[in-house]
N, C-alpha and C positions, 0 to 999 in steps of 0.2 A: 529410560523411565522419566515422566516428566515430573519432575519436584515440585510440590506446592506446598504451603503454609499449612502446619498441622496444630490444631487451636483445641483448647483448653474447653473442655465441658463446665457448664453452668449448670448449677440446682432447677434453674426453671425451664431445663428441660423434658422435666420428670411428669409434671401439669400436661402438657401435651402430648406424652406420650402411652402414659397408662392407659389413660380409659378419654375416650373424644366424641362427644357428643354434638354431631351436625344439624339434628333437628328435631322435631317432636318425633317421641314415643312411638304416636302411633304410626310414624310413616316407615316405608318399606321398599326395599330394593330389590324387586322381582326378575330373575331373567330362567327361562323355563320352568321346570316342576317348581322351584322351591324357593321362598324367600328366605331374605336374609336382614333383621334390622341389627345384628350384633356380631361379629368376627373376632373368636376368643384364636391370640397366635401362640405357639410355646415358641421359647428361646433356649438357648443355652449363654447363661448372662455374663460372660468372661471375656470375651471375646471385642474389647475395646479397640475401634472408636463405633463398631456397630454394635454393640452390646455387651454393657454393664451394670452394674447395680450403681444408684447414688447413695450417699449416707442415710437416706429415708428407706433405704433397700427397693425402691422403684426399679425399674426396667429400663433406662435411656439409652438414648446412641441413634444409628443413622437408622436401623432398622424401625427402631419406636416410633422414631417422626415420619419417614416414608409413608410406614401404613398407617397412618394418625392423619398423614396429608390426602391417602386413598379415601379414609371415611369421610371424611369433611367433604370433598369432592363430590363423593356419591351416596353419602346421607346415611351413613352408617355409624352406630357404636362401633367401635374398636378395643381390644384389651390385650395386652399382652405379658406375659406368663413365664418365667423362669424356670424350667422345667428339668433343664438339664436334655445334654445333645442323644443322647439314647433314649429317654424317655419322649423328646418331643416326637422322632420319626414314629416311634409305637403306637402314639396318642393320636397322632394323624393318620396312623392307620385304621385304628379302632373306634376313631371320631370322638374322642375325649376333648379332643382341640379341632377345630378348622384346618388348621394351615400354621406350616413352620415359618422362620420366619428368624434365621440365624445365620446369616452371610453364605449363605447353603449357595456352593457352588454345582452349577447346571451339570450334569456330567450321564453319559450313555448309559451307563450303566444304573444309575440312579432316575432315569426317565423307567424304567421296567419297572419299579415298582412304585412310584409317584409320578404326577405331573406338577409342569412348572409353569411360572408366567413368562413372557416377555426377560431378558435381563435388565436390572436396573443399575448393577457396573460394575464395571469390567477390572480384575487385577491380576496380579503374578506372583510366583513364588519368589519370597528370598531365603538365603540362610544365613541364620545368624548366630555368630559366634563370638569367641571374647577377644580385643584388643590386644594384638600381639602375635594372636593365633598366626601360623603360616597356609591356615585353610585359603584358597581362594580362587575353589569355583567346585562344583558340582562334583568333579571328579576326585578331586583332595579329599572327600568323605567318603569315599567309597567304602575301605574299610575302617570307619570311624563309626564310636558312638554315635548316635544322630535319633534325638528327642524330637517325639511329632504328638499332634494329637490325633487320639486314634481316629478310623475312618473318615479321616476327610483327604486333601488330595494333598496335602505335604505328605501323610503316611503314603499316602500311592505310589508319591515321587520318590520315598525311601524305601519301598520296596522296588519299586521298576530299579533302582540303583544298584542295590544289596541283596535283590531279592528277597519272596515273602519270608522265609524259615530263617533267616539274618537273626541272630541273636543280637547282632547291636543298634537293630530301630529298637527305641525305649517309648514306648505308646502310653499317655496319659490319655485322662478323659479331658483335659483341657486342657488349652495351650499356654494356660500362665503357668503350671506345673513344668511343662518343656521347659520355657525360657528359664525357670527357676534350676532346672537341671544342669542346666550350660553354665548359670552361674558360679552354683556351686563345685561346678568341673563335674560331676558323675556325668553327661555328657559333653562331644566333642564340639556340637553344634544342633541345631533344631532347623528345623523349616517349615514358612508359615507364610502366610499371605504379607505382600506386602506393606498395605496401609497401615495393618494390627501391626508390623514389626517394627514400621516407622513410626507409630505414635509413641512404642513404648518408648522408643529411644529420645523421641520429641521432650517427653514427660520426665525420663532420667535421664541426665545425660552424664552423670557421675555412676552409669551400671556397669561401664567397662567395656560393654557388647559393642560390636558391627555390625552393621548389615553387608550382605555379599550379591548383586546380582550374579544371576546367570543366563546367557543366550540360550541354554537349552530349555530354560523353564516355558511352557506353554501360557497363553492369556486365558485369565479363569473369568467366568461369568456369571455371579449371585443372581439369583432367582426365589421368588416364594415358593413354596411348596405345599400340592393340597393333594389329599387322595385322589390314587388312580382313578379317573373317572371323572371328577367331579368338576366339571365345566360350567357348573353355572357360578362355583363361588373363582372358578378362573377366568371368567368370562369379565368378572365384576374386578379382579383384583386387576388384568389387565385392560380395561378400560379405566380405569380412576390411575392404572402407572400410565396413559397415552396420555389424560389430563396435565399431570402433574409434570412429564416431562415438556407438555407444548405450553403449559405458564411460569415456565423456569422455578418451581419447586426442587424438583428434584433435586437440580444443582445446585441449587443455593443449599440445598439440607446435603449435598456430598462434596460438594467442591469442587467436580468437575461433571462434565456430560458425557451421555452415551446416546449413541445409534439405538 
């Protein structure tokens, strides 16, 4: 894994990421039947260094500026929405929101009922457990506690492990609830992406936890997510992410590049 510098969020990233304003009112970003001058995202806002609340209760992180960097690009309002990780997939089905828009990794199974853009970057699972632990590697949890948040692809990996009916995956709705379970020992270990597992530990380093690679974890691929079908507001998000990655945007807003 390549290590790099994990840096500290500032309040004034909150101005840019809410709500972003490219150009007048009346202009519009047409691509077939429908326009678009405003893209309302939900999030599930726990989920640091791509999504959290700041003290103002705002929405920031890497995901807020990405798409803050797409409207400005391509002349669009932007907003994004806190919604919680079960209600955003619902709301983007029902068209309450546009498009999700919460580290939503790309995955087969989740193309059958949405579609996705372009990836805009690439991670892996780790597991993290507490200092001391004799955990130390994918296989040492097999029959272990192991705290995930539900439906995303650390639960996947704990089920492909333990199996789905495993009474000891512990599934929250967020993954600050996991790590708080490792904590407190009611679980053995969690697994979760790993920029989110390295920031927490960047940010405490007095919390006792490890992180744990493992060679069998696969490389995951965040993507926006819009309703099945809906290609013209895919059209627009992956055009303004070809922008943003060919004027070094992007990585300057994640730290590193992707293909």
């Amino acid at each position: 894994m390549n290590a790099r510098k994990l840096f500290k969020w500032a309040a004034p990233l909150a101005a840019a990421s809410m709500i972003l304003t490219a150009c007048g009112a009346d202009e519009k970003t047409s691509i077939g039947d429908k326009e678009y001058t405003k893209i309302v995202a939900g999030t599930e806002a726990t989920y640091a260094p791509f999504e959290y609340l700041d003290d103002k209760g705002n929405v920031v992180g890497f995901d807020a500026e990405i798409l803050a960097a797409i409207g400005e690009e391509m002349g669009i309002e932007t907003e994004i929405k806190n919604v919680g990780w079960d209600s955003m997939l619902s709301q983007v089905t029902t068209e309450e929101i546009d498009m999700g828009a919460a580290a939503i990794t790309i995955t087969d199974e989740r193309k059958q009922s949405f579609d996705f853009t372009d990836p805009y970057y690439e991670a892996t699972l780790l597991i993290v457990t507490k200092e001391g632990s004799t955990i130390a590697s994918l296989e040492d949890i097999k029959d272990k506690k192991v705290a995930v948040q539900l439906n995303t692809t650390g639960h996947e990996a704990a089920k492909n492990l333990q199996g789905v009916a495993s009474s000891n995956i512990l599934g929250y709705e967020n993954f600050s609830i996991a790590l708080t379970e490792v904590l407190t020992g009611a679980a053995d270990a969690a697994i979760g992406d790993n920029i989110v597992i390295l920031e927490y530990l960047e940010n405490n380093p007095d919390s006792g936890l490890k992180a744990i690679e493992d060679d069998s974890f696969e490389k995951d691929y965040f993507g926006f997510m819009v309703k099945k079908g809906n290609t013209e507001l895919l059209n627009i998000l992956n055009e303004g992410l070809q922008k943003i990655k060919a004027n070094g945007k992007l990585a300057e807003i994640t730290g590193t590049e992707i293909e």
